[in-house]
PDB file of N, CA, C, O and CB in Angstrom:
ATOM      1  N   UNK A   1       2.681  38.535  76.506  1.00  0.00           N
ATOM      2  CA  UNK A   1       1.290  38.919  76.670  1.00  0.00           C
ATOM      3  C   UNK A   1       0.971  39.227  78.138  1.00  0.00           C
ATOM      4  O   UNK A   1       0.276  40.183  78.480  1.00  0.00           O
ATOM      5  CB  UNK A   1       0.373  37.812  76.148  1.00  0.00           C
ATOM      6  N   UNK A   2       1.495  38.402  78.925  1.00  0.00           N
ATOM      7  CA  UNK A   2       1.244  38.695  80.775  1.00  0.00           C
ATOM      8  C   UNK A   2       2.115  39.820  81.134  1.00  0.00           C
ATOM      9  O   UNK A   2       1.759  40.218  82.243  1.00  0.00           O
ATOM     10  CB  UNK A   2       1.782  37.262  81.945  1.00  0.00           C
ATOM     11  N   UNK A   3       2.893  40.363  80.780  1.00  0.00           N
ATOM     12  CA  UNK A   3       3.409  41.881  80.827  1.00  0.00           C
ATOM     13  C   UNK A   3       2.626  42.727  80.265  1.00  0.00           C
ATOM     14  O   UNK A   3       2.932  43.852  80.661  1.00  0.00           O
ATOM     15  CB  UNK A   3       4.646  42.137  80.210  1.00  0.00           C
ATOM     16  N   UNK A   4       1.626  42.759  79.419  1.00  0.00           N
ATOM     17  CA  UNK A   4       1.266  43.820  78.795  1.00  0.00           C
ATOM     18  C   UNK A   4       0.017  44.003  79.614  1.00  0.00           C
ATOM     19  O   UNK A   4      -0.314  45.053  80.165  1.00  0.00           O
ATOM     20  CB  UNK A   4       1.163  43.699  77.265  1.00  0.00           C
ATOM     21  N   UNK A   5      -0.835  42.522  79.638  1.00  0.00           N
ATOM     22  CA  UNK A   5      -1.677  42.624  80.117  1.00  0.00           C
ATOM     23  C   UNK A   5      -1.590  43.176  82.273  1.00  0.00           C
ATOM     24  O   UNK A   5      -2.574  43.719  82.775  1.00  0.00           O
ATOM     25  CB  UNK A   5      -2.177  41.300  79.499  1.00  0.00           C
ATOM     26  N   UNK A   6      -0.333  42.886  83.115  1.00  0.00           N
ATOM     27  CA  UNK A   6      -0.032  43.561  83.896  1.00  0.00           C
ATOM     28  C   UNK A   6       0.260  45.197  84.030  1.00  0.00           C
ATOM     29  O   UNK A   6      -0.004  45.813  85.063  1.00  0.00           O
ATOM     30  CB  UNK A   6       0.674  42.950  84.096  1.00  0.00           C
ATOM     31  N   UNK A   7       0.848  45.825  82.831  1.00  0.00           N
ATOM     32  CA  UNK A   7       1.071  47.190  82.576  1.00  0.00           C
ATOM     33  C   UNK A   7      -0.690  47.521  82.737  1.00  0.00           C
ATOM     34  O   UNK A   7      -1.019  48.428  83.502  1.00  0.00           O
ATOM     35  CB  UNK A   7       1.972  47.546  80.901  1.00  0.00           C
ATOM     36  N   UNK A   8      -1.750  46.755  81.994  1.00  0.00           N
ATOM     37  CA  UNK A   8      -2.982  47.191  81.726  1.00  0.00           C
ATOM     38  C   UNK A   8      -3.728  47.351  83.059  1.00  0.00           C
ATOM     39  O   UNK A   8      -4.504  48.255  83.369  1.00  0.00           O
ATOM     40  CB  UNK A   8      -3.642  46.277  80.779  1.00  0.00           C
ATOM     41  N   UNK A   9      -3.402  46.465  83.666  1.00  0.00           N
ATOM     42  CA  UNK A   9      -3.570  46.575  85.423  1.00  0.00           C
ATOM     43  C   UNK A   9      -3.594  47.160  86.307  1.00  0.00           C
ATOM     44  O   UNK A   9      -4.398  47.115  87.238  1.00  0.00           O
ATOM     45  CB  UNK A   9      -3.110  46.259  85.998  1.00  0.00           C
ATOM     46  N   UNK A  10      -2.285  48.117  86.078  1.00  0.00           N
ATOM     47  CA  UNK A  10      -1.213  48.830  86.148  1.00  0.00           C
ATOM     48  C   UNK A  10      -1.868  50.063  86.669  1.00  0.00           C
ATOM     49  O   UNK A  10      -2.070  50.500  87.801  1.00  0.00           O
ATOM     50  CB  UNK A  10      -0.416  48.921  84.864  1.00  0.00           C
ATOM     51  N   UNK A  11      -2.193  50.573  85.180  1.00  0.00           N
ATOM     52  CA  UNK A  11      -2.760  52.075  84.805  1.00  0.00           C
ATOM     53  C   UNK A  11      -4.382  51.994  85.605  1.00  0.00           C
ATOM     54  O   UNK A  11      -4.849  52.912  86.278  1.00  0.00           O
ATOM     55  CB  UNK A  11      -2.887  52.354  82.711  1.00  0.00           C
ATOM     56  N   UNK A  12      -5.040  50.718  85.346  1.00  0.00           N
ATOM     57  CA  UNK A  12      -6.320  50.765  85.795  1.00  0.00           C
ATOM     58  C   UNK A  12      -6.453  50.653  87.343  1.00  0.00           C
ATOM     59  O   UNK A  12      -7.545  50.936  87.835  1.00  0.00           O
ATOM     60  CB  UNK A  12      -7.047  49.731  85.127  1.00  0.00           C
ATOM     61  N   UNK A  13      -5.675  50.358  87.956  1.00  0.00           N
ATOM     62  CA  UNK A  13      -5.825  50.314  89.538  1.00  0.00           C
ATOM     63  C   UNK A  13      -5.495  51.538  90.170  1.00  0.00           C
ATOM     64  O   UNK A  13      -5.843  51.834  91.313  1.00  0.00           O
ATOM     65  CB  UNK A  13      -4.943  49.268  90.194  1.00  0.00           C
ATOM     66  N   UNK A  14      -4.182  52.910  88.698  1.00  0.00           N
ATOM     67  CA  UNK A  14      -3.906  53.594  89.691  1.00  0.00           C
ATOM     68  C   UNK A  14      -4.556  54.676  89.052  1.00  0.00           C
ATOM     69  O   UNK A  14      -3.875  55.702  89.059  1.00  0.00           O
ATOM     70  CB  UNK A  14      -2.516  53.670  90.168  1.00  0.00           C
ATOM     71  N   UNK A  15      -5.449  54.753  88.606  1.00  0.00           N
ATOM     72  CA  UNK A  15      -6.955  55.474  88.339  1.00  0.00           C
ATOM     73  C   UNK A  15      -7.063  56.080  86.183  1.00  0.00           C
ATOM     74  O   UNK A  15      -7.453  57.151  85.717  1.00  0.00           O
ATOM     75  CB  UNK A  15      -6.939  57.432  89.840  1.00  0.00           C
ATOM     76  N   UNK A  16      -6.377  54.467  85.252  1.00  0.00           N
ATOM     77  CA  UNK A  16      -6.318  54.938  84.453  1.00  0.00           C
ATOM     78  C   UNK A  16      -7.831  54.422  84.189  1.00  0.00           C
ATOM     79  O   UNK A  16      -8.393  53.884  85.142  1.00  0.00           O
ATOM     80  CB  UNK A  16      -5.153  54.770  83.744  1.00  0.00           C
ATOM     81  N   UNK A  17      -8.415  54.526  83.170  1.00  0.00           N
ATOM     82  CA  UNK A  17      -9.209  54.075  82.364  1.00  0.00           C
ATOM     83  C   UNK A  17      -9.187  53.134  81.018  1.00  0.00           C
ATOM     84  O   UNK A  17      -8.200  53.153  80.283  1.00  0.00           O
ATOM     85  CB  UNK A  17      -9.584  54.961  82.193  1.00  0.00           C
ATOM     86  N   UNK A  18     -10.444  52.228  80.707  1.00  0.00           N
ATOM     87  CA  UNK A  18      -9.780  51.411  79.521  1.00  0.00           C
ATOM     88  C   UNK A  18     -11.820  51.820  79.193  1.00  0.00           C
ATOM     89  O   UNK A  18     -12.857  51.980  79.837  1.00  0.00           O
ATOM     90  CB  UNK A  18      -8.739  49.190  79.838  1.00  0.00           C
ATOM     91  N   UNK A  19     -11.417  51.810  78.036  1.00  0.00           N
ATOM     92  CA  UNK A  19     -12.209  52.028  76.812  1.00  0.00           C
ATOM     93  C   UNK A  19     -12.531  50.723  76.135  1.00  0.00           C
ATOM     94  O   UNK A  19     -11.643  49.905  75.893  1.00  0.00           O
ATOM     95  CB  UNK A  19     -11.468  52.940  75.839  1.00  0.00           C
ATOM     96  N   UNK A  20     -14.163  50.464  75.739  1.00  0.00           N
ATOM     97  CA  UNK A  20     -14.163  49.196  74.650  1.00  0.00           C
ATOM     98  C   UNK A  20     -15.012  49.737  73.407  1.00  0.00           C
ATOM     99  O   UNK A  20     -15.857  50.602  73.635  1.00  0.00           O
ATOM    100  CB  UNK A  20     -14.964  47.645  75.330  1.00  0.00           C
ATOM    101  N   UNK A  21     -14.797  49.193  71.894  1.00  0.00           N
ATOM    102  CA  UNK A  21     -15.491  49.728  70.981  1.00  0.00           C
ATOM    103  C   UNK A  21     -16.532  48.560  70.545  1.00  0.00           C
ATOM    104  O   UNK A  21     -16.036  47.469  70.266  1.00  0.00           O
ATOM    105  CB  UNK A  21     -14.567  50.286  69.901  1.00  0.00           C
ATOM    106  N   UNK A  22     -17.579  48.673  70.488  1.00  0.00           N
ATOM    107  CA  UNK A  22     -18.009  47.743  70.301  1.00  0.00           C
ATOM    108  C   UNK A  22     -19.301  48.374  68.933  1.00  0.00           C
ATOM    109  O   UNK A  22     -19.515  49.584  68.857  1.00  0.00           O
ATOM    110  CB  UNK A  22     -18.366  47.076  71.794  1.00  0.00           C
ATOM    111  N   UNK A  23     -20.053  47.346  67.948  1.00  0.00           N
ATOM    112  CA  UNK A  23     -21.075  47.689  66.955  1.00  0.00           C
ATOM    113  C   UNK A  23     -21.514  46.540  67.198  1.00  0.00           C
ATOM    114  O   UNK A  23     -21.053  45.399  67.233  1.00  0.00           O
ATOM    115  CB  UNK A  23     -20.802  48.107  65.488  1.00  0.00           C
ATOM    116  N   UNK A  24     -22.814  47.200  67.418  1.00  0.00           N
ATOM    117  CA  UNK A  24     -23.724  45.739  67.717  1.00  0.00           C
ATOM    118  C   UNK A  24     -23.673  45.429  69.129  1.00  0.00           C
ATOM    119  O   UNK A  24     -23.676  46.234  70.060  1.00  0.00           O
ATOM    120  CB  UNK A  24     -23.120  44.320  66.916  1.00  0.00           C
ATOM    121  N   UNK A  25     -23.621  44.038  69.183  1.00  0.00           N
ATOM    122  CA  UNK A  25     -22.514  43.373  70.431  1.00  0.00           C
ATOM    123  C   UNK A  25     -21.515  42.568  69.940  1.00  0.00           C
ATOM    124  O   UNK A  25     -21.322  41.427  70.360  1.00  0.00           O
ATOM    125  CB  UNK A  25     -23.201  42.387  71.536  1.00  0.00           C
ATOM    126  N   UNK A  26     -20.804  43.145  68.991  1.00  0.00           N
ATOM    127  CA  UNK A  26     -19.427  42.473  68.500  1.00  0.00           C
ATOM    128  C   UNK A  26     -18.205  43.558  69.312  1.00  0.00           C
ATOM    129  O   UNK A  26     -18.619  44.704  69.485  1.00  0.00           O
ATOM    130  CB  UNK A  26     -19.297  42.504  66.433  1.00  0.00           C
ATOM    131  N   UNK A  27     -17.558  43.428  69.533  1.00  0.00           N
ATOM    132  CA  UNK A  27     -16.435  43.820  70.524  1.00  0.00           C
ATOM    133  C   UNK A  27     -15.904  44.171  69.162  1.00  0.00           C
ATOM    134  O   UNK A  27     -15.950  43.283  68.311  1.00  0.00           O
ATOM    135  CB  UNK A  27     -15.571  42.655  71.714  1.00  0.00           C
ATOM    136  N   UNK A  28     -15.248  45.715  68.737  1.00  0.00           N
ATOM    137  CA  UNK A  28     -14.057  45.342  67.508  1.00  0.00           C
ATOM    138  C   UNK A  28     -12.931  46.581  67.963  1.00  0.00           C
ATOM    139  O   UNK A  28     -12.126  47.132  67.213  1.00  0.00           O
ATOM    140  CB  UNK A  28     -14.778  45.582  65.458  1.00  0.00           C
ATOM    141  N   UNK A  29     -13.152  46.844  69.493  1.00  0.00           N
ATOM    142  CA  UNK A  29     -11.670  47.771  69.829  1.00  0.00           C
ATOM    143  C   UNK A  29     -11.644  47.900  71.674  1.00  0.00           C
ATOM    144  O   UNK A  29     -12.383  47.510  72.577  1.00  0.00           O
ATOM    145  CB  UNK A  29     -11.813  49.815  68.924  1.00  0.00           C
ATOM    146  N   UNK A  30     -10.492  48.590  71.599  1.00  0.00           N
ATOM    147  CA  UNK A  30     -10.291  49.057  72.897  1.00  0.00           C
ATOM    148  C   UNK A  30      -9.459  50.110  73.128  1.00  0.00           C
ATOM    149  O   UNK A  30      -8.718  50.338  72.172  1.00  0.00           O
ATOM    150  CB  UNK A  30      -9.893  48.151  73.613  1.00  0.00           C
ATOM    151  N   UNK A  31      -9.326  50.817  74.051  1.00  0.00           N
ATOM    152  CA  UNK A  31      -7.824  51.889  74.312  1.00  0.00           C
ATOM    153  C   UNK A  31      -7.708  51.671  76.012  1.00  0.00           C
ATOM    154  O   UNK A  31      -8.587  51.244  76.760  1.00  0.00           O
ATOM    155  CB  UNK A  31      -8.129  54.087  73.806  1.00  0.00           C
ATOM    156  N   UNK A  32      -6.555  52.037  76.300  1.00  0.00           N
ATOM    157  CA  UNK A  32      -6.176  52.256  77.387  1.00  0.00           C
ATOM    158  C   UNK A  32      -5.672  53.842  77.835  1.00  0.00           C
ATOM    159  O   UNK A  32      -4.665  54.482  77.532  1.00  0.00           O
ATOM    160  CB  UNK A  32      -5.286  51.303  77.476  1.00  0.00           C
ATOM    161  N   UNK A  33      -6.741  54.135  78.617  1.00  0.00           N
ATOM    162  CA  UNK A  33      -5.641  55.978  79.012  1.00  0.00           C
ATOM    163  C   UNK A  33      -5.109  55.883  80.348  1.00  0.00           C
ATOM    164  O   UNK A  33      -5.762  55.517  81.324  1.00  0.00           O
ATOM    165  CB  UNK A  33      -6.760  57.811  79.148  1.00  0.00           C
ATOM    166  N   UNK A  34      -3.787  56.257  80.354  1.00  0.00           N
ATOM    167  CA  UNK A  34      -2.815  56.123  81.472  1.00  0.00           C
ATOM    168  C   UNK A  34      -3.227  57.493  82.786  1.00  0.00           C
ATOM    169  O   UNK A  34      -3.703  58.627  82.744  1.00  0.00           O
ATOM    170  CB  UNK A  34      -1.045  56.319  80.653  1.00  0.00           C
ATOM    171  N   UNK A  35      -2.746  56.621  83.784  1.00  0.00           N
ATOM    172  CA  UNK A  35      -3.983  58.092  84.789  1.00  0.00           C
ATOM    173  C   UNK A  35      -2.948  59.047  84.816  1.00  0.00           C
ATOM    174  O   UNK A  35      -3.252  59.998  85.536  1.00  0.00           O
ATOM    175  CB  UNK A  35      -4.708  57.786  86.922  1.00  0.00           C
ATOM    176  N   UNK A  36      -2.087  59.121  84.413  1.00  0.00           N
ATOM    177  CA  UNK A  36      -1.003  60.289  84.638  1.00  0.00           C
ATOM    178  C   UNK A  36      -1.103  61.996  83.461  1.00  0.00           C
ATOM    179  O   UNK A  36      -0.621  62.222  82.351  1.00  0.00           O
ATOM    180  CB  UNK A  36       0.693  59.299  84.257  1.00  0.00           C
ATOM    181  N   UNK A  37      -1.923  62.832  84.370  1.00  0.00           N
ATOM    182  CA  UNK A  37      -1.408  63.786  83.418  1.00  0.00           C
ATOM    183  C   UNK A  37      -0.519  64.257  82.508  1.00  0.00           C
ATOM    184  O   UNK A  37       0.533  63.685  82.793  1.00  0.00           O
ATOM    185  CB  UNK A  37      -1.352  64.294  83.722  1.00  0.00           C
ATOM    186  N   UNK A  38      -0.326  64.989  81.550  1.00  0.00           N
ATOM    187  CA  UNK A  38       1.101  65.039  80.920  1.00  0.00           C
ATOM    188  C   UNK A  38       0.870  66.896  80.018  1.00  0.00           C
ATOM    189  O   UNK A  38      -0.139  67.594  79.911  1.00  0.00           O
ATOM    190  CB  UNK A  38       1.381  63.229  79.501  1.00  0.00           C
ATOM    191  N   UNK A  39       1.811  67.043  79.705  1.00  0.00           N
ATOM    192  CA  UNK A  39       1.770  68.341  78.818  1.00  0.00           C
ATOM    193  C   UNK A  39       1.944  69.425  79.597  1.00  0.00           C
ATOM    194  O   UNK A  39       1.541  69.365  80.759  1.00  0.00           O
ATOM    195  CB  UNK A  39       0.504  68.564  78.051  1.00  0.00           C
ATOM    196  N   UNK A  40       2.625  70.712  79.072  1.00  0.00           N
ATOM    197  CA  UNK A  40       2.895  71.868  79.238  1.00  0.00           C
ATOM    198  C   UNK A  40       1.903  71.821  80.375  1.00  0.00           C
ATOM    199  O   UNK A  40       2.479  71.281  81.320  1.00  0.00           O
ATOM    200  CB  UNK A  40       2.814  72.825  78.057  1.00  0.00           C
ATOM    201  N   UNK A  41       0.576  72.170  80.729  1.00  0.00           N
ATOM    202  CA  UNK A  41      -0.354  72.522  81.284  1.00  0.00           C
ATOM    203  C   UNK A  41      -1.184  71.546  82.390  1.00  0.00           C
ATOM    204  O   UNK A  41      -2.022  71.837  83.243  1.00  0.00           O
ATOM    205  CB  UNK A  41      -0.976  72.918  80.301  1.00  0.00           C
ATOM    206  N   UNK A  42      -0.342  69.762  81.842  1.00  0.00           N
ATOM    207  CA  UNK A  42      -0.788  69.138  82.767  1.00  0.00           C
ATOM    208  C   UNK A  42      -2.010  68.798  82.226  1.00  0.00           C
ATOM    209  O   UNK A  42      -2.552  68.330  83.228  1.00  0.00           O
ATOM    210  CB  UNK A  42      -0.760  69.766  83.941  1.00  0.00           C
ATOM    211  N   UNK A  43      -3.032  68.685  81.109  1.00  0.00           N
ATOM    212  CA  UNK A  43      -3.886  68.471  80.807  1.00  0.00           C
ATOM    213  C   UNK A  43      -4.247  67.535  79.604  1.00  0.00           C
ATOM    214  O   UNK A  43      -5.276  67.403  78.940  1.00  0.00           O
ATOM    215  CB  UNK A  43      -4.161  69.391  80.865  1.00  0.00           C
ATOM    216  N   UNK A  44      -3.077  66.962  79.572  1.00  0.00           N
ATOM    217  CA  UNK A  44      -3.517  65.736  78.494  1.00  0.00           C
ATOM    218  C   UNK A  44      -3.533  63.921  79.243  1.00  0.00           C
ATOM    219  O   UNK A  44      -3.487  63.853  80.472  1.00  0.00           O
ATOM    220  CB  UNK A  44      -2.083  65.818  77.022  1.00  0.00           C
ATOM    221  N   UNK A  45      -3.576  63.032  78.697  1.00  0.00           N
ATOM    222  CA  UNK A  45      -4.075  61.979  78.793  1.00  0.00           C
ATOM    223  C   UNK A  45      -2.919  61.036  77.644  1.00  0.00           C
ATOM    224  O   UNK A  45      -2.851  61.037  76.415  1.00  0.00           O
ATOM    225  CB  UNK A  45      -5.742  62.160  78.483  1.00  0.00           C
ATOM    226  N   UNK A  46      -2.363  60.520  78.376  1.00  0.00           N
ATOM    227  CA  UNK A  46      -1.237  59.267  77.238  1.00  0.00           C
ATOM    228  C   UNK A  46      -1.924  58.239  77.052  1.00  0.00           C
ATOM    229  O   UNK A  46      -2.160  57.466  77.981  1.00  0.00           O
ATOM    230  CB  UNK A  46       0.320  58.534  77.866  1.00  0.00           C
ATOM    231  N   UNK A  47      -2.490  57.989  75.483  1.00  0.00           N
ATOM    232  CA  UNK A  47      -2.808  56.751  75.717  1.00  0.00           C
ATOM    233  C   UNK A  47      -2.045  55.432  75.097  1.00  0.00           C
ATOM    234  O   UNK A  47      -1.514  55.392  73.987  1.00  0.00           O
ATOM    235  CB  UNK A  47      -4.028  56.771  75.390  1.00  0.00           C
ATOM    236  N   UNK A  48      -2.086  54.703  75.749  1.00  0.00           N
ATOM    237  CA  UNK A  48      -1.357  53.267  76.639  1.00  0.00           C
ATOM    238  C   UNK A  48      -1.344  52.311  75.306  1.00  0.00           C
ATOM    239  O   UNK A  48      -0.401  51.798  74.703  1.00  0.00           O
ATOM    240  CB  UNK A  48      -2.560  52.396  78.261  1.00  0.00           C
ATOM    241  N   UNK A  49      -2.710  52.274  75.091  1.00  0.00           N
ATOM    242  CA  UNK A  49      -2.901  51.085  74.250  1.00  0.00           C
ATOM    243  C   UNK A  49      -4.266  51.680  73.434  1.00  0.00           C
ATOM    244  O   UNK A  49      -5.215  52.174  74.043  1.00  0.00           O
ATOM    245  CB  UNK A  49      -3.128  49.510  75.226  1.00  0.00           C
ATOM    246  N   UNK A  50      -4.193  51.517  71.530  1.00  0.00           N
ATOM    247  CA  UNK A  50      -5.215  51.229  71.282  1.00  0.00           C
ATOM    248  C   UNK A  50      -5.212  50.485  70.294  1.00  0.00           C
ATOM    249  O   UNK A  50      -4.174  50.525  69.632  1.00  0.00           O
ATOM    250  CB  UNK A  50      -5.855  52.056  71.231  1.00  0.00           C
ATOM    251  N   UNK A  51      -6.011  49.806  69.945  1.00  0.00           N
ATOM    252  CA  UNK A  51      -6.437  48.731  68.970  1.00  0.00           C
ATOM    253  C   UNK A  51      -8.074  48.332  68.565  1.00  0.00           C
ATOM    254  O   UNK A  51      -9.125  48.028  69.129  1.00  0.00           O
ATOM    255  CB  UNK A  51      -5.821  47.506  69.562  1.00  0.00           C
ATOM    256  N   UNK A  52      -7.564  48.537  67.282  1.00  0.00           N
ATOM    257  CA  UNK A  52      -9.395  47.887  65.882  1.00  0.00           C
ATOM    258  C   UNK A  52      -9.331  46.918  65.507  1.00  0.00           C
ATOM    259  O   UNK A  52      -8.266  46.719  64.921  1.00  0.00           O
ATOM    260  CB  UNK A  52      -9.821  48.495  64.231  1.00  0.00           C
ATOM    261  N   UNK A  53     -10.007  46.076  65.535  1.00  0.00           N
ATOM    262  CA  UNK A  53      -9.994  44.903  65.142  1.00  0.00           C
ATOM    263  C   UNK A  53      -9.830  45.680  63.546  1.00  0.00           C
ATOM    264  O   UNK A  53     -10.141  46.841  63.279  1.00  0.00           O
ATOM    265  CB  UNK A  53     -11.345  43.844  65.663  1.00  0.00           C
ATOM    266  N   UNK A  54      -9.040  44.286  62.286  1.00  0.00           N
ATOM    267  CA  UNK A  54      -9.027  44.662  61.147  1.00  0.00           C
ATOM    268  C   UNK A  54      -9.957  45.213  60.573  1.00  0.00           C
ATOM    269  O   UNK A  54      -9.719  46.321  60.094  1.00  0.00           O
ATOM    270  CB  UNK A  54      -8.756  43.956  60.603  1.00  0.00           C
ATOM    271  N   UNK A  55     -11.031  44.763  60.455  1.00  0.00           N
ATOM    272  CA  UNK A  55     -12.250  45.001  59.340  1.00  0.00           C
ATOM    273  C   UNK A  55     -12.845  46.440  59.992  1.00  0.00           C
ATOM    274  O   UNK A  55     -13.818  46.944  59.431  1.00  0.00           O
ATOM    275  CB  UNK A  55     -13.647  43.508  59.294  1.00  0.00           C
ATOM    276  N   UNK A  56     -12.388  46.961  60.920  1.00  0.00           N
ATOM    277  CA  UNK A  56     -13.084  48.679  61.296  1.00  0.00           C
ATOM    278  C   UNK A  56     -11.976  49.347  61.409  1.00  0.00           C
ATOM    279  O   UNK A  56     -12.041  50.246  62.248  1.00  0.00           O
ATOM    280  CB  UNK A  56     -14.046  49.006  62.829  1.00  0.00           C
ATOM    281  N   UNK A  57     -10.727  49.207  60.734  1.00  0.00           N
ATOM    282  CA  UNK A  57      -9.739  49.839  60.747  1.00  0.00           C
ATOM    283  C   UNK A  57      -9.912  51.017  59.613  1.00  0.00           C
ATOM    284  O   UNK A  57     -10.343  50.833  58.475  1.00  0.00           O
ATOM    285  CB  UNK A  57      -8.658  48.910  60.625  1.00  0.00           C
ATOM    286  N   UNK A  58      -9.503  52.204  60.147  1.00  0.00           N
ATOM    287  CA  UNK A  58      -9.439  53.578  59.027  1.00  0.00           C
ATOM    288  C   UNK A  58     -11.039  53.808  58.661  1.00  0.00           C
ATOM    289  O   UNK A  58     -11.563  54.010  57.565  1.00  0.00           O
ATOM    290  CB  UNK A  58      -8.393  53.177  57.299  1.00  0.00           C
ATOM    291  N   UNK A  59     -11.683  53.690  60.125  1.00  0.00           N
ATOM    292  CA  UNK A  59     -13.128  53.996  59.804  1.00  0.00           C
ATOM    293  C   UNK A  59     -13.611  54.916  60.451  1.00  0.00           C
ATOM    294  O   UNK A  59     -14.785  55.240  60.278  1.00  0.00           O
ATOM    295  CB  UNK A  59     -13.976  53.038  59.960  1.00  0.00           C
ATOM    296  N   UNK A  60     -12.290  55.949  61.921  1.00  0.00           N
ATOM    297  CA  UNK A  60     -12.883  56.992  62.195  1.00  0.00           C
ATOM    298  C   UNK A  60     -12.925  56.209  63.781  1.00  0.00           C
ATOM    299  O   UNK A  60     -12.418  57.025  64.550  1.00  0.00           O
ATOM    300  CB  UNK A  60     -14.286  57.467  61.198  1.00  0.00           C
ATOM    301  N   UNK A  61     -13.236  55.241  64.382  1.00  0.00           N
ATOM    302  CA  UNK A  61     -13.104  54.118  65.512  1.00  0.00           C
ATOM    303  C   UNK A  61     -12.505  54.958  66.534  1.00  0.00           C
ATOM    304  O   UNK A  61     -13.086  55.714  67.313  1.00  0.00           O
ATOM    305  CB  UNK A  61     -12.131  52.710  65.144  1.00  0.00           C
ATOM    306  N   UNK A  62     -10.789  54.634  66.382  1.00  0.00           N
ATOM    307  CA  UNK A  62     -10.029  55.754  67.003  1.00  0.00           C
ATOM    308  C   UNK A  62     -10.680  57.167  67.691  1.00  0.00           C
ATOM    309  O   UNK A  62     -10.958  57.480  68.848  1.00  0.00           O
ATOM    310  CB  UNK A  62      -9.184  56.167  65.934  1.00  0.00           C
ATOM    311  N   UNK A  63     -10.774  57.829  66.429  1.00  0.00           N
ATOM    312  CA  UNK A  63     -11.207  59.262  66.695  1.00  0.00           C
ATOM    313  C   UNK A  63     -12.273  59.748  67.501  1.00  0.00           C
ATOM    314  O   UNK A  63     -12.305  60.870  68.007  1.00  0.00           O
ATOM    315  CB  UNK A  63     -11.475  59.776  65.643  1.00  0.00           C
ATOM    316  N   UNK A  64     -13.429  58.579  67.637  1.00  0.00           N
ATOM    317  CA  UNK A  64     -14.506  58.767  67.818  1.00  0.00           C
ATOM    318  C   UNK A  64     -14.296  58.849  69.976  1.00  0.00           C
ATOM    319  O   UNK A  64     -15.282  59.050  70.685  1.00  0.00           O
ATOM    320  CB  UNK A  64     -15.459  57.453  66.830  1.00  0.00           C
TER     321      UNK A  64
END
């Protein structure tokens, strides 16, 4: 868990971004986007980490 959560560190100090999903004020996601461009053109975004809590899983969360 202290490796992952260091990788998360990682990306955010060297200008990634982290994302939270929240309904309500219940917390039920997050993503991580890595600051490193990527793709043919240089214009995409890798992302790192994401996760829904169970009960908002396959509800569109992600996509949104």
């Amino acid at each position: 868990m202290e490796q992952l959560l260091e990788r998360f560190r990682i990306e955010i100090t060297e200008g990634g971004v982290a994302y939270g999903a929240f309904e309500n004020e219940c917390f039920i996601g997050f993503s991580v986007l890595g600051q490193k461009l990527r793709g043919k053109n240089k214009n995409r975004l890798q992302i790192d980490l994401m996760y829904t809590t169970k009960n908002f899983r396959r509800k569109g969360i992600g996509k949104q």
